[in-house]
C-alpha positions as CSV (number, residue, x, y, z in Angstrom):
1,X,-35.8,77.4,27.4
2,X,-36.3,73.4,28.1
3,X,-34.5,72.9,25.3
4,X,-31.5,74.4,25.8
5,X,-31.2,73.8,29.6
6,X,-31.6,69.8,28.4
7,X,-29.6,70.2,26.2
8,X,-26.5,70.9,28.4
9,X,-26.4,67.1,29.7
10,X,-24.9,66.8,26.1
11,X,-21.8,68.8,26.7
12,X,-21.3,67.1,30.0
13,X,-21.1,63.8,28.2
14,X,-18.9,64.4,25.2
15,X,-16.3,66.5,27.6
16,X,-15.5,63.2,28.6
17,X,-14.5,61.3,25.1
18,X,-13.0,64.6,24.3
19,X,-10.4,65.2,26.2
20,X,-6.6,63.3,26.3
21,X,-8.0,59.5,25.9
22,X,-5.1,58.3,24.0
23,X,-2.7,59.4,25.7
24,X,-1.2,55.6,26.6
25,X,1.9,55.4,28.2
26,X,3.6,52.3,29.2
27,X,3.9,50.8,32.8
28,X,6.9,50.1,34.9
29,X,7.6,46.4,35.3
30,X,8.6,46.7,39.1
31,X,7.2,45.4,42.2
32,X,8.2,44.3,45.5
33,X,8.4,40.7,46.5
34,X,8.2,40.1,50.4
35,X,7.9,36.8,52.6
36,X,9.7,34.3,50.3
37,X,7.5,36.1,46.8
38,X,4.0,35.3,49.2
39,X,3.1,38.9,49.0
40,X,3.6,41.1,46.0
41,X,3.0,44.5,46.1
42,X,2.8,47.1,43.1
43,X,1.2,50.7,42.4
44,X,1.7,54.2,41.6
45,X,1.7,57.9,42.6
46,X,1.2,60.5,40.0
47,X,0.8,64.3,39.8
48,X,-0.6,65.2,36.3
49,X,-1.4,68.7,35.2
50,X,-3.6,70.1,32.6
51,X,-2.5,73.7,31.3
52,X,-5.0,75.3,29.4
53,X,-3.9,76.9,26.1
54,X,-7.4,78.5,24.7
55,X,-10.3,79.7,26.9
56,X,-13.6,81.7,26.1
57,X,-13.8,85.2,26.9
58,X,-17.3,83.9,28.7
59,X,-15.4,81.4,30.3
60,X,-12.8,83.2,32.0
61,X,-15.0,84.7,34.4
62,X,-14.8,81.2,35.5
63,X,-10.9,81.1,36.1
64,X,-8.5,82.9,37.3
65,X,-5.7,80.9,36.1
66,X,-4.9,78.7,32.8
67,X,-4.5,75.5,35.2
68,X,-7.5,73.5,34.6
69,X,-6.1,70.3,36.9
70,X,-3.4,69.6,39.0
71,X,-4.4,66.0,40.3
72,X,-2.1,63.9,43.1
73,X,-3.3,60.6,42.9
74,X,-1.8,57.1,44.0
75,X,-3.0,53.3,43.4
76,X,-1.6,50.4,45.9
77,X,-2.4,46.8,45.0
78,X,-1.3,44.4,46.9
79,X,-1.7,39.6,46.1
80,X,-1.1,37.6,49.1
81,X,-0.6,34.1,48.7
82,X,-2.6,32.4,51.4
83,X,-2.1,28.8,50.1
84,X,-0.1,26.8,47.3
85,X,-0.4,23.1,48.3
86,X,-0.6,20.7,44.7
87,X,-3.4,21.7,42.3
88,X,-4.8,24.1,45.0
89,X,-3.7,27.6,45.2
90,X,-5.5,30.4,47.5
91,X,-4.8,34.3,47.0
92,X,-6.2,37.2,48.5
93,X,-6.0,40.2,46.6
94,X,-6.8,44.2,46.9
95,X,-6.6,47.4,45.4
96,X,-7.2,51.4,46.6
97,X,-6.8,54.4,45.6
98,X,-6.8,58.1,46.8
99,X,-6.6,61.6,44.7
100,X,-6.5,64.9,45.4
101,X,-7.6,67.4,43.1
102,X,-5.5,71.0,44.2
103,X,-6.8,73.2,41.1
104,X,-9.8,74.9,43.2
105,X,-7.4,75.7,45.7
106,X,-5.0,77.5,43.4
107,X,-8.2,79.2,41.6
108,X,-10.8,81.5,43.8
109,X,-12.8,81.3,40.9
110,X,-12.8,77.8,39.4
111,X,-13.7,76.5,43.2
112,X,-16.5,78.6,42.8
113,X,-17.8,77.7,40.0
114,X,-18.1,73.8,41.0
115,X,-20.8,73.3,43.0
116,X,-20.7,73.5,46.5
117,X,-22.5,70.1,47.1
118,X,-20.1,68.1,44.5
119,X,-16.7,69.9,45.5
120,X,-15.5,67.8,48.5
121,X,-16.2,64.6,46.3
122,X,-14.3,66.3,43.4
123,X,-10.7,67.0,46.0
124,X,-10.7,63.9,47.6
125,X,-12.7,60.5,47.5
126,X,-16.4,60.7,48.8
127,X,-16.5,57.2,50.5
128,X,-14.4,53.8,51.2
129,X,-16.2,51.5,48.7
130,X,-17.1,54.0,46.2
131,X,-14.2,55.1,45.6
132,X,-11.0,54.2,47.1
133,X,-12.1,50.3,46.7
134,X,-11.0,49.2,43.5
135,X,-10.9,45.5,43.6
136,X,-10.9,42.8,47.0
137,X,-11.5,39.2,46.3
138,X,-10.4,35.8,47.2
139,X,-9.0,33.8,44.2
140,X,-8.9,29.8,44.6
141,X,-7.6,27.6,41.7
142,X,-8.1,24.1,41.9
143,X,-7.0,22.0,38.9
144,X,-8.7,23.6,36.0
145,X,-11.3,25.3,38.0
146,X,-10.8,29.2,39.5
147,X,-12.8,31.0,41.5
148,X,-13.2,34.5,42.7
149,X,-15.2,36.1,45.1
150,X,-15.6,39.9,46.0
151,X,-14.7,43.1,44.4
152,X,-13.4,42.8,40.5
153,X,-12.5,44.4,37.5
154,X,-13.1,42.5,34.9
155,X,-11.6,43.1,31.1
156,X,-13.3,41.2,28.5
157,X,-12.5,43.4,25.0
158,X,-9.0,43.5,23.5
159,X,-8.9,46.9,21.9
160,X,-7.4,49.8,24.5
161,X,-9.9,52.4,23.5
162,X,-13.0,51.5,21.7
163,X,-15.2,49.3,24.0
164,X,-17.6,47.4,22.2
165,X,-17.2,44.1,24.0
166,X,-15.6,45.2,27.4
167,X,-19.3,45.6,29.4
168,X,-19.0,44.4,32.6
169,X,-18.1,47.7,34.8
170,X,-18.8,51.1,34.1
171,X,-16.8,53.6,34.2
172,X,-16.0,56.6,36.4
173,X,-14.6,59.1,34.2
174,X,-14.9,62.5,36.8
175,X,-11.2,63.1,37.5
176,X,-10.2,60.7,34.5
177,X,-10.4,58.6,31.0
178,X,-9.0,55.6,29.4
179,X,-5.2,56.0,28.5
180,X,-4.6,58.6,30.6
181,X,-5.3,56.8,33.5
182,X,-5.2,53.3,34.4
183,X,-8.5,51.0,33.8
184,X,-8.2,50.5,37.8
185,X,-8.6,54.3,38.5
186,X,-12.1,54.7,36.2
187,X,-13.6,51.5,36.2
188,X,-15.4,50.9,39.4
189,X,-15.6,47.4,40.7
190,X,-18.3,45.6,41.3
191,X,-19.4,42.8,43.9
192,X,-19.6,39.4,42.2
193,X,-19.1,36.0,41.7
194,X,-16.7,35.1,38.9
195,X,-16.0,30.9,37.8
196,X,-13.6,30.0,35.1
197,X,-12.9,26.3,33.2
198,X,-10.4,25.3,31.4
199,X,-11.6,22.6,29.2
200,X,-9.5,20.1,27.3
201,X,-11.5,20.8,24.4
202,X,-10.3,21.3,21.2
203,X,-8.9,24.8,21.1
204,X,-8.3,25.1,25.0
205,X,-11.8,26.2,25.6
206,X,-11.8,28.6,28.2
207,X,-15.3,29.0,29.9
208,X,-16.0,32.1,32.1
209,X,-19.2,33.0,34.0
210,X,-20.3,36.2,36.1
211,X,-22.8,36.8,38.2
212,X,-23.6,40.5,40.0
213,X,-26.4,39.5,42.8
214,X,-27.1,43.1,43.0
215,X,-24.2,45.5,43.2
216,X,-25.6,48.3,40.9
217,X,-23.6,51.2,40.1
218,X,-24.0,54.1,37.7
219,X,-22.0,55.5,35.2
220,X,-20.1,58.4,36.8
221,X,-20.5,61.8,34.8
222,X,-17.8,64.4,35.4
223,X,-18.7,67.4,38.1
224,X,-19.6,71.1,36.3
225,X,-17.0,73.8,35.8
226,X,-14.1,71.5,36.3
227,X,-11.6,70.0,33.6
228,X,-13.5,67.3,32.3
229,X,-17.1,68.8,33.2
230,X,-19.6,71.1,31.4
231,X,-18.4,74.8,31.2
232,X,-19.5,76.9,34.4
233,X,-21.4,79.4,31.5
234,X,-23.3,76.6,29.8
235,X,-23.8,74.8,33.0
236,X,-24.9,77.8,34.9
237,X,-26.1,81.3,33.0
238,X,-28.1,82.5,36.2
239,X,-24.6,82.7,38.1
240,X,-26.3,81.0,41.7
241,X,-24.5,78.5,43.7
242,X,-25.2,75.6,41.1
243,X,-26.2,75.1,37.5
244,X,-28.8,73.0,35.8
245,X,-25.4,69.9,35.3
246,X,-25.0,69.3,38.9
247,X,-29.0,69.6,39.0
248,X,-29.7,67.0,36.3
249,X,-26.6,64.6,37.4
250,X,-27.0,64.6,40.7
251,X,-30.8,63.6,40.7
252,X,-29.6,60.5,38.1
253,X,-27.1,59.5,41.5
254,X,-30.2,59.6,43.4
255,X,-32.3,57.8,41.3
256,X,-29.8,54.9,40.8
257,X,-31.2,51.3,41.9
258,X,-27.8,50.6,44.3
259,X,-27.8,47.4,46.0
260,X,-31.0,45.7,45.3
261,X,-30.8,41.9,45.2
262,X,-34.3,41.0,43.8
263,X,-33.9,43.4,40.3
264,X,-30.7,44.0,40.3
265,X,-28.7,41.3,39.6
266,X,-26.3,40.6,36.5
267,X,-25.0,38.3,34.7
268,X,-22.2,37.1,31.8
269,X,-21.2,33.8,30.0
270,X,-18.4,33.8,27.7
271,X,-16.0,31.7,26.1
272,X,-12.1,31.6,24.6
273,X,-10.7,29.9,22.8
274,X,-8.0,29.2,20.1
275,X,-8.1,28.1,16.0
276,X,-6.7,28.5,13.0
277,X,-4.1,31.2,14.5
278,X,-6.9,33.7,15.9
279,X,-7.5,34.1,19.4
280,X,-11.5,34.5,20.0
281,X,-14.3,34.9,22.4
282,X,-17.8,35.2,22.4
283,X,-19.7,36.7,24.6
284,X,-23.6,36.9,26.4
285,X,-23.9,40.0,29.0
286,X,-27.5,40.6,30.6
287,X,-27.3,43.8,32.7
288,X,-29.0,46.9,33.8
289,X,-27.7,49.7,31.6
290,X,-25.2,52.1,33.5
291,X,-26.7,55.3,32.1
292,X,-30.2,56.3,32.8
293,X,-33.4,57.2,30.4
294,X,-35.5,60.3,31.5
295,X,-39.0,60.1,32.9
296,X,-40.8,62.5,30.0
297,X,-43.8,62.5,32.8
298,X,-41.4,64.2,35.2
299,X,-37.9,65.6,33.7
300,X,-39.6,69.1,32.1
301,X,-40.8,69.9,35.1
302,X,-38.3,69.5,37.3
303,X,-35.9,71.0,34.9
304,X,-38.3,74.0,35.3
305,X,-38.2,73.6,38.8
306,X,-34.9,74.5,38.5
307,X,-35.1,77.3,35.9
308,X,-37.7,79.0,38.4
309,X,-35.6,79.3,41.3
310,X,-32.7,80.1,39.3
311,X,-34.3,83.0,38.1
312,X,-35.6,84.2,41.3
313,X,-31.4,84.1,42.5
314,X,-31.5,80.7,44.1
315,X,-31.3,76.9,43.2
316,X,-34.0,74.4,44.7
317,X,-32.8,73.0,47.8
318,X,-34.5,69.6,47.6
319,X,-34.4,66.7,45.0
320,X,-38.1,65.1,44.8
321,X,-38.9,61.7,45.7
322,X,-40.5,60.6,42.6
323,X,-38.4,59.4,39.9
324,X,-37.0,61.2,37.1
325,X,-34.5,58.7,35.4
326,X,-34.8,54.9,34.9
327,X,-32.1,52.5,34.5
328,X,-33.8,49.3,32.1
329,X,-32.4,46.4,31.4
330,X,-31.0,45.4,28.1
331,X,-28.7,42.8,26.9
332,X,-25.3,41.9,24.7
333,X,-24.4,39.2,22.3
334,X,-20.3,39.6,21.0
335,X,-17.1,38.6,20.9
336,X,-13.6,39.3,19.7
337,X,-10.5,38.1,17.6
338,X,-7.0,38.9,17.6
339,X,-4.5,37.5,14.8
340,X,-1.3,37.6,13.3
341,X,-0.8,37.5,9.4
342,X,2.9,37.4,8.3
343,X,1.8,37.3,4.4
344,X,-0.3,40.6,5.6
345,X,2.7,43.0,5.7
346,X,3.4,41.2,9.3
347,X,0.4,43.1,10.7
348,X,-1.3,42.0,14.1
349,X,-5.2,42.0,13.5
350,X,-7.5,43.1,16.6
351,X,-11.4,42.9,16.5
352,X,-14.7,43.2,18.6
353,X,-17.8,43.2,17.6
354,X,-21.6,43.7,19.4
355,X,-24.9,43.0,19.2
356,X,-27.0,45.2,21.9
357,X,-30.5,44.3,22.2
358,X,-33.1,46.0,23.9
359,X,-30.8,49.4,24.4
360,X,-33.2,52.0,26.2
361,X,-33.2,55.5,24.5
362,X,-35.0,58.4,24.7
363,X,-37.2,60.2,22.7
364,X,-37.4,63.6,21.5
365,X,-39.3,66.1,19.2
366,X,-36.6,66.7,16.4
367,X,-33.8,64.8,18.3
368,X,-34.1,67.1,21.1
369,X,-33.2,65.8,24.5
370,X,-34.9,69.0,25.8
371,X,-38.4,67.9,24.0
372,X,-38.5,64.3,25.7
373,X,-41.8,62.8,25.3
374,X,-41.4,59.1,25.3
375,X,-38.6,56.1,25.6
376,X,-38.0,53.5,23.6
377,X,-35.8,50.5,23.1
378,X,-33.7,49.8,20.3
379,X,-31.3,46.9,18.7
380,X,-27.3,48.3,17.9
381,X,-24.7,47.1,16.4
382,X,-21.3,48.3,16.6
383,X,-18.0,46.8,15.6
384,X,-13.9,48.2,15.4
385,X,-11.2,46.9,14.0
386,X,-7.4,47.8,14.7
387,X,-4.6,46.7,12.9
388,X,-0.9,47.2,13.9
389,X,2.7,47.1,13.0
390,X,6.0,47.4,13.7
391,X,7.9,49.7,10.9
392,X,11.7,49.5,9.6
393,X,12.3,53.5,8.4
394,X,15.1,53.4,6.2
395,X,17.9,56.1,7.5
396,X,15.7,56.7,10.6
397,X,15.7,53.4,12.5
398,X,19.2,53.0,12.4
399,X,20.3,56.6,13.2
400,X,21.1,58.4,16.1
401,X,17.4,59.2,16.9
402,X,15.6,56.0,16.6
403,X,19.0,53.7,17.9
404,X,17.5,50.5,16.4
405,X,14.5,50.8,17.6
406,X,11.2,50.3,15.5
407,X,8.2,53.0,15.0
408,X,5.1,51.1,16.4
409,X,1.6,52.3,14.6
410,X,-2.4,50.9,15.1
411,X,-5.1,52.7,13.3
412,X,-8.6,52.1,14.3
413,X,-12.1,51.8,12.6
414,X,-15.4,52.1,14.8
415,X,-18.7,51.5,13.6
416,X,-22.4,51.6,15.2
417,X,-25.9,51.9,13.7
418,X,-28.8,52.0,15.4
419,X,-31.0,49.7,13.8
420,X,-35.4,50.7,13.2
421,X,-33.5,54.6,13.0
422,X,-36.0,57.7,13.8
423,X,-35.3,60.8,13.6
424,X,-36.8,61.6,16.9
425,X,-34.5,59.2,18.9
426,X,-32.6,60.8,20.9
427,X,-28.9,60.1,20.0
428,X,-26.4,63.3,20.8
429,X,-25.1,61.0,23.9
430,X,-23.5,58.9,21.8
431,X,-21.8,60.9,19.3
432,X,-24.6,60.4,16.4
433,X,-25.0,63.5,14.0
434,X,-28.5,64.4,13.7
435,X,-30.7,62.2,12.1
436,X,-27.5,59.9,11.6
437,X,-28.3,55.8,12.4
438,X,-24.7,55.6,12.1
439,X,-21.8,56.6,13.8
440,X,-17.7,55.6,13.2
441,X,-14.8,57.3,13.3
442,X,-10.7,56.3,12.8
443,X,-8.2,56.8,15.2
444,X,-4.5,56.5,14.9
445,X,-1.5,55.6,17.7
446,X,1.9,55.7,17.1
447,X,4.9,55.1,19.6
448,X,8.6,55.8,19.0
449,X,11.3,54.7,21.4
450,X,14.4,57.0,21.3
451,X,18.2,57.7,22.3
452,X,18.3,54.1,23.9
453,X,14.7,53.9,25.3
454,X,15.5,56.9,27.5
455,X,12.9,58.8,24.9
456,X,9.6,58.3,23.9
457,X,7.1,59.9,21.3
458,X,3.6,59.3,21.2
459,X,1.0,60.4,19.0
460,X,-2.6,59.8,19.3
461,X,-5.9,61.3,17.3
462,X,-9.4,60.9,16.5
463,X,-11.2,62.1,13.2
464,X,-15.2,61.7,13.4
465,X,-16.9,61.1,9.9
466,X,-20.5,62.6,10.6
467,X,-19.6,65.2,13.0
468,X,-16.1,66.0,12.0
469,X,-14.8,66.3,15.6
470,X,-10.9,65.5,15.9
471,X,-8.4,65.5,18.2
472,X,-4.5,65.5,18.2
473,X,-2.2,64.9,21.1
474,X,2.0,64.6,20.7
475,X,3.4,63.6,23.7
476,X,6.8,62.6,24.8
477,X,8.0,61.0,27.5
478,X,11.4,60.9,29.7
479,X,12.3,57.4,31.7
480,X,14.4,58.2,34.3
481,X,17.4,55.6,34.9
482,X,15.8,52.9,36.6
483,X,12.8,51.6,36.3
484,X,10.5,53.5,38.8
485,X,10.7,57.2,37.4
486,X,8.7,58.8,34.5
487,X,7.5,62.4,33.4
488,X,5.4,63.5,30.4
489,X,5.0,67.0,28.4
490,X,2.1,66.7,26.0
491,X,-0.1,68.6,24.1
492,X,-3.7,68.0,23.4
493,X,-5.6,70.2,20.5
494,X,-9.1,69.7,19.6
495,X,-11.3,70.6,16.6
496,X,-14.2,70.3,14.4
497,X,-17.4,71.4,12.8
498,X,-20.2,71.2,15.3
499,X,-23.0,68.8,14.6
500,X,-26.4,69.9,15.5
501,X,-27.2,67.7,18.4
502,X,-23.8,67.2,19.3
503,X,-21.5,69.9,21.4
504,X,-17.7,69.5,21.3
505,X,-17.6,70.5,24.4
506,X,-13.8,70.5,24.5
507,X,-13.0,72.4,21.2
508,X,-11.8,75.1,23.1
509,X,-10.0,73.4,26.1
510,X,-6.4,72.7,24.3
511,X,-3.9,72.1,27.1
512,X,-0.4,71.2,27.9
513,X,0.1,68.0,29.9
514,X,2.4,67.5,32.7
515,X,3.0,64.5,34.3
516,X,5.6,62.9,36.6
517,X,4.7,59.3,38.1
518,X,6.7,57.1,40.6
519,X,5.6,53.2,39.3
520,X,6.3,50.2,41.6
């Protein structure tokens, strides 16, 4: 019974690189300028739907509708400049964001399937700096020094997907995932201090530091029974007012660090620069990982604790003190490189690379996150590699359709091993067939402009090797005359052999997409 109660935090996790996470669309390039250009200000508001498609007979007593998510959201940034006098220029810049989620109050059933405790923070935004905060920092540049202090986001990989070298904030993925939504709406800021150089080195050396005294946030696992969450059946078999997800997730909240300034701190070197026609970094990260290990002295029993009351007809109605996850400290070497090779079929080369040391993992009789006995640390490495170009169809670019414009494609290769591989480490979190030290996969974008740019087509998919999970979504998308209005009908389809370990938790969730977004 441990085990398959345990084994539920798997589904949670892979319902969130399952669902529409390529579905990139391309922003409007408007904003408005006030006080002589001083203050520029730029966001969005955007309803997006999910229609589901396919459900479960099981499932359905969960729903009494096929809408899955209808999501009003809005982001407002806004860079003030407070001072431009010679080499010295001072900015102030801030970002928030608001959401409301409507599906539970369309669906009797689906609102009561999420758990009471989580459903307020799944309509609207729980609290300020959590998260309506994006970013808030001063910005001062003086000759080849910058400086910024506060709230940031911080991008440091060059792929859109696949983030192997982009470490610094973790990401928030309950309402959301990457592509779909913007890296402001799912990456949660973080309180630091960040210093950039520009040399006059060969190569323009660009020199970067970070440094987090303490601002420790976890990665943010979607609520059960909604969209992007565990099924309600998995989640909760007993039927009572919560299921073992929400009991499991919501004691990781509790047992993250928060602010702490003595153990808590984090920080980043990296470098750019430019040679031989490829753009490249390296990069040194020493943080606290974002995603917890489980305390094998405590997690069975108080996943028990659970199962007991659950029986009985109710849920336990107090999280203990003592602590059942950990979040250790571990550490990154990598870098990236982007070139262009005309002799290469004109193709635009993208790479990043990792070396994780020290990554905490679990481990498990058989694999089994439900037979923890022990933790562990282990040494990964992980790599992907896109490459992209523009294509000239004969009798397609030039017609009607495609009015001059060229078809756009990137395929994608990912790779990790986990190096000193047992067959006891816990590894379904991230994707690893049973017994697997490896795990890649191939993905593939592909963009077409139409009828004068009014019209685009995208398509974007996954194929896992090991696990042979895939995922297709066709989208097109209408720009409305101007520059401000856009609306999307998609359609995402999943599939795949399940892997023992590994739940594809979103096999059954195809869905049409609507979305209609004001840019500014």
């Amino acid at each position: 019974m441990k085990k398959r109660i345990l084994f539920t935090t798997l589904i949670l996790t892979f319902s969130i690189v399952s669902p529409v996470i390529f579905c990139t669309y391309q922003h409007a390039q408007a904003s408005y300028n006030l006080y002589d250009g001083k203050l520029i200000l730029n966001g969005f508001v955007k309803e997006m739907w999910y229609i589901r498609t396919s459900m479960q007979d099981r499932e359905k007593a969960f729903h009494d509708s096929m809408l899955d998510y209808a999501n009003t959201s809005a982001l407002f940034e806004a860079l003030y400049t407070l001072k431009e006098e010679g080499d010295l220029t001072v900015r102030l810049f801030g970002g928030v964001k608001a959401w409301w989620e409507k599906s539970p109050m369309f669906d009797d059933e689906l609102e009561r399937s999420i758990p009471h405790r989580a459903r307020k923070d799944y309509v609207h935004p729980r609290s300020f700096d959590d998260d309506m905060l994006t970013e808030a920092y001063v910005h001062i540049i003086k000759g080849p020094w910058e400086l910024r202090v506060g709230k940031q986001i911080v991008i440091w990989g060059q792929l859109d997907m696949q983030r192997v070298a982009d470490v610094v904030n973790p990401l928030d993925l309950r309402k959301g995932v990457p592509g779909v939504d913007t890296w402001e709406e799912i990456k949660q800021g973080i309180w630091m201090i960040r210093l950039l150089y520009t040399s006059q080195l060969p190569g323009n050396l660009l020199f970067e530091a970070i440094f987090n005294p303490g601002d420790f946030r976890n990665f943010q696992l979607p609520y059960e029974g909604t969209h992007y969450g565990a099924y309600g059946h998995v989640a909760n078999p007993f039927g009572v007012d919560y299921g073992i997800t929400h009991w499991l997730f919501e004691k990781m909240r509790r047992d993250a660090p928060g602010w702490r300034l003595s153990k808590n701190y984090e920080f980043g070197l990296k470098v750019r620069g430019f040679f031989w026609n490829v753009d490249w970094t390296l990069m040194y990260y020493d943080s606290l990982s974002d995603s917890p290990v489980s305390n094998p002295r405590r997690v069975g029993d108080f996943s028990f604790k659970y199962i007991q009351a659950a029986i009985g007809g109710g849920v336990p109605e107090d999280w203990p003190d003592a602590k059942v996850f950990w979040y250790k400290r571990f550490r990154v070497v990598g870098g990236t490189a982007q070139t262009y090779i005309q002799p290469l079929w004109s193709t635009v080369w993208r790479m990043e690379w990792a070396y994780q040391i020290g990554v905490p993992l679990n481990k498990g009789t058989g694999g089994e996150s439900g037979g923890v006995y022990a933790w562990t640390r282990r040494d990964i490495v992980a790599f992907a590699v896109a490459v992209s170009k523009y294509l000239d169809i004969p009798k397609f670019t030039q017609s009607r359709i495609a009015t001059g414009r060229q078809m756009s494609i990137t395929l994608t290769y990912a790779w990790d091993k986990v190096l000193n591989h047992d067959h006891d480490l816990v590894l379904g979190e991230t994707n690893h067939a049973y017994d697997h030290s490896v795990n890649d996969q191939i993905s593939l974008f592909l963009q077409q402009e139409m009828f004068n740019s009014t019209i685009w087509f995208t398509f974007n998919g996954y194929y896992h090797f090991h696990t042979g999970k895939w995922m297709a979504v066709p989208t097109f998308t209408y720009i409305f005359p101007g520059i401000h209005w856009r609306a999307d009908l998609g359609y995402a389809a999943f599939g795949g052999a399940k892997a023992k370990h590994v739940s594809h938790a979103s096999a059954t969730r195809d869905s049409i997409i609507l979305r209609l977004r004001y840019e500014f």
